[in-house]
N, C-alpha and C positions, 0 to 999 in steps of 0.2 A: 652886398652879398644877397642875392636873390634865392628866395624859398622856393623849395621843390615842391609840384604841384600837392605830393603825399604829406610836407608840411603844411602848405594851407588847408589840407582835408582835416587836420587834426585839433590846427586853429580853431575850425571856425566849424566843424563837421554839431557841435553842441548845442547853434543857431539852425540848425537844419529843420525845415519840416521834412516829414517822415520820409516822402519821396526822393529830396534830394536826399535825404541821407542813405537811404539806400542805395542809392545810385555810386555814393559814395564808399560805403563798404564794399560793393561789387567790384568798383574800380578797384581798391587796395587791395580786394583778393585776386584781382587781375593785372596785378599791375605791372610795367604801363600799357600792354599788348591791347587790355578793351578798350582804352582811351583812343588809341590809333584806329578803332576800327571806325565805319559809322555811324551817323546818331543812331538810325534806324535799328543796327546790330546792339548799339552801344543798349535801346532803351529797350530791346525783347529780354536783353539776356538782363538788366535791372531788374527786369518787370513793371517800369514806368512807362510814363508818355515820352517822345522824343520833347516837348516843349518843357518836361520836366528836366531833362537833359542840360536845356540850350539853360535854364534857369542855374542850374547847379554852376554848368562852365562861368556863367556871369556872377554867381555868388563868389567864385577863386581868382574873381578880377581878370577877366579874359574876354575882349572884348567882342570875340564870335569863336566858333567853334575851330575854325583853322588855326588860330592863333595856337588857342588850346592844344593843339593835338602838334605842331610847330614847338612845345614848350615839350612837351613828351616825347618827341623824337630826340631831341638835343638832352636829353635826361638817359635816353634808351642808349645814344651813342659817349655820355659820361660813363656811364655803366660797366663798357665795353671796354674801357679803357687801362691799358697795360701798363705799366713802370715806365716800357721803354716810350714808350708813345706819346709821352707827359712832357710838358715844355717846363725848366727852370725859370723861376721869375728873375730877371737879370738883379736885380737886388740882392738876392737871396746868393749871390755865390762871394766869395771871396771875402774880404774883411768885414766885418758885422753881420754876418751869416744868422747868427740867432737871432737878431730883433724883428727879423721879418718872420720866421720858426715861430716866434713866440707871441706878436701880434697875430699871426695867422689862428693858433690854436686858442689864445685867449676870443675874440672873434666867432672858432666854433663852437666854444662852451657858451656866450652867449644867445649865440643862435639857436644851439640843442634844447636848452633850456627856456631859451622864447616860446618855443612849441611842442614843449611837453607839460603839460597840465598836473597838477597836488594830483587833482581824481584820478589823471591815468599813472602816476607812481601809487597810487594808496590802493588802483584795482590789483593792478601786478603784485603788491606788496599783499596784499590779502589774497591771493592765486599761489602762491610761494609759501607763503606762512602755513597755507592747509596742511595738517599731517596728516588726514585718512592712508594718504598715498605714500608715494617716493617721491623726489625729485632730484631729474638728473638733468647736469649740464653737460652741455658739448660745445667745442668752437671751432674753426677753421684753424690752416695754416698757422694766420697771425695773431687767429682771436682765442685760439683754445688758452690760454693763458691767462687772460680774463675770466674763462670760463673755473678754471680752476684755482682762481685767488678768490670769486665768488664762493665755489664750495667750501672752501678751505674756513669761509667765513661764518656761512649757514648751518652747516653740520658742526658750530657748537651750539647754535641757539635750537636747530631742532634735529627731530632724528630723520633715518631713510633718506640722507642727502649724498649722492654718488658722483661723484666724475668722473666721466666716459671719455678715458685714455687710449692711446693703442691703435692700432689698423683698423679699415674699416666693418672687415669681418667681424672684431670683438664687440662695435657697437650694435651690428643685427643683432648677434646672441642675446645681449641683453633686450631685445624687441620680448623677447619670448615672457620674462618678467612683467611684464608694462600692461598697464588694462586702463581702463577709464576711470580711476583715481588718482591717477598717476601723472605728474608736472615733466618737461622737458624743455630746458630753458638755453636755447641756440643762440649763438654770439657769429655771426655771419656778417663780413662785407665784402666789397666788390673788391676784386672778381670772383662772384661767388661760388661755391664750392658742390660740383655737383653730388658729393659723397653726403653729404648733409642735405642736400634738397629730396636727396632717396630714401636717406635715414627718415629727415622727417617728416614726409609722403607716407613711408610704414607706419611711422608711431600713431600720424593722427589716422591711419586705420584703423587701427588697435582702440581709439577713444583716448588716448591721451592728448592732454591739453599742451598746445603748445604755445610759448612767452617766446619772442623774436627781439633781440637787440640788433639792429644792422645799421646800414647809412642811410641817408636821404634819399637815397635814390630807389631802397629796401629792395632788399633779397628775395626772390622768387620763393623763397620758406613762408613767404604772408601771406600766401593761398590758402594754405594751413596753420595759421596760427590763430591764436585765440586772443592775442593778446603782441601789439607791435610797436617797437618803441624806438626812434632812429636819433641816433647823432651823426652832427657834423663828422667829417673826416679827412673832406679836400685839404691840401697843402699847396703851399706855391714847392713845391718837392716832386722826385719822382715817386714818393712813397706818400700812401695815407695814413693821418694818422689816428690811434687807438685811444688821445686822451678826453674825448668827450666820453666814451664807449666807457670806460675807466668812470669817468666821474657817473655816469648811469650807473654803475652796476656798484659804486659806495651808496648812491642814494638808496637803492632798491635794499643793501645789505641795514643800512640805517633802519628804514621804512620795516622792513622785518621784523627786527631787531626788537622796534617801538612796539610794536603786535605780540610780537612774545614774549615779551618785557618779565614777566613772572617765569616761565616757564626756562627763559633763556640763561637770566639769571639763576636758578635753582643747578641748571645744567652746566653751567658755569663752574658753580661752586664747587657742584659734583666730581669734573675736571680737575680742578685744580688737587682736590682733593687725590683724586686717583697720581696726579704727577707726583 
């Protein structure tokens, strides 16, 4: 199973000197549209040199820049890709249906977990744990669900934790709430949702930080976000699936958890108390 170019940024983005690293976050906030353009475009809008460029492609094992941007296309056209449009792996149908199900997703928890880093769950986790603010979750079609077994988990250990249910008109209204203390934690993957990539275009107007759970291939929300964290989700299936995305968002509920550890417990107690 071969890494997405946004997984090796994340790899190995902690080895960077300063340039490629920038170069680096530029990409993720562009991604993958500046990787396809040229060096030239690719290194103004960095603010590096073009040899800074060719140096970064060569640090994600790519061995010139066509290759590299040949790897981005093929990621641009995963992206794109519908239920119906998805080939069944001949294995995978008829009798022993799950072993191939369950090799596949055992596989992407590996993988999700290959290239997410302690520091990038412990930064998220300490982004989440702030209470100056609020924080609110929202998710797509198939992810809002995620999104709200998360809240369901964090609004006992802290307060101002909200689930943004309902149409998409009711998530503007709440824009009007939201200022630069304020957390927004999107659970997006492909085919992404353009009702969420508007939403969260408004919020990071407003200053609010945004946390991104999406897939490998990340959701056009990582322009805006503050903070991006992708799992696996291919399947040999016509459907992707949500159980990396799942184990991300117990680690992150964990990782919280550990951070409020007094607070959460005391709130807890309180809970039970009031039941």
């Amino acid at each position: 199973m071969n890494s997405s170019i946004a997984e090796l940024i994340t790899e190995r983005i902690d080895d960077m000197p300063a340039g490629e690293r920038r170069a680096a976050q530029t990409l993720i906030a562009n991604y993958p549209l500046l990787g396809l353009k040229t060096v030239a475009d690719f290194s103004q809008q960095a603010g590096v040199s073009s040899p800074t460029i060719l140096r970064f492609v060569a640090r994600l094992g790519f061995h010139n820049y066509a290759e590299f941007q040949a790897t981005l296309q093929d990621e641009l056209a995963a992206q794109l890709q519908s239920p119906a449009s998805r080939t069944y792996a001949p294995s995978s149908r008829g009798k022993g249906a799950v072993s191939p199900m369950l090799e596949a997703t055992l596989d992407n928890l590996r993988e999700t977990f290959r290239h997410i880093s302690d520091r990038q769950l412990e930064d998220i986790a300490a982004c989440l744990a702030e209470k100056r603010g609020h924080l609110f979750l929202i998710g797509g079609r198939f992810t809002d669900p995620l999104a709200r077994y998360t809240a369901a988990h964090l609004a006992i250990i802290r307060p101002n934790v909200f689930h943004l249910a309902g149409q998409e008109s009711m998530w503007r209204d709440r824009l009007i709430d939201m200022g630069k203390q304020d957390i927004v934690l999107i659970f997006d993957i492909r085919r992404y949702q353009d009702s969420l990539l508007r939403f969260a275009e408004k919020a990071h107007q407003r200053g609010v930080a945004i946390v991104l759970v999406t897939d490998q291939w990340l959701s056009p929300i990582s322009r805006f976000a503050k903070y991006v964290v992708a799992g696996r989700t291919a399947m040999p299936s016509a459907w992707d699936s949500s159980a990396s995305l799942f184990v991300i968002a117990e680690s992150l509920i964990d990782a919280v958890t550990r951070r409020l550890e007094t607070e959460g417990a005391r709130r807890i107690r309180e809970m039970e108390g009031l039941r």
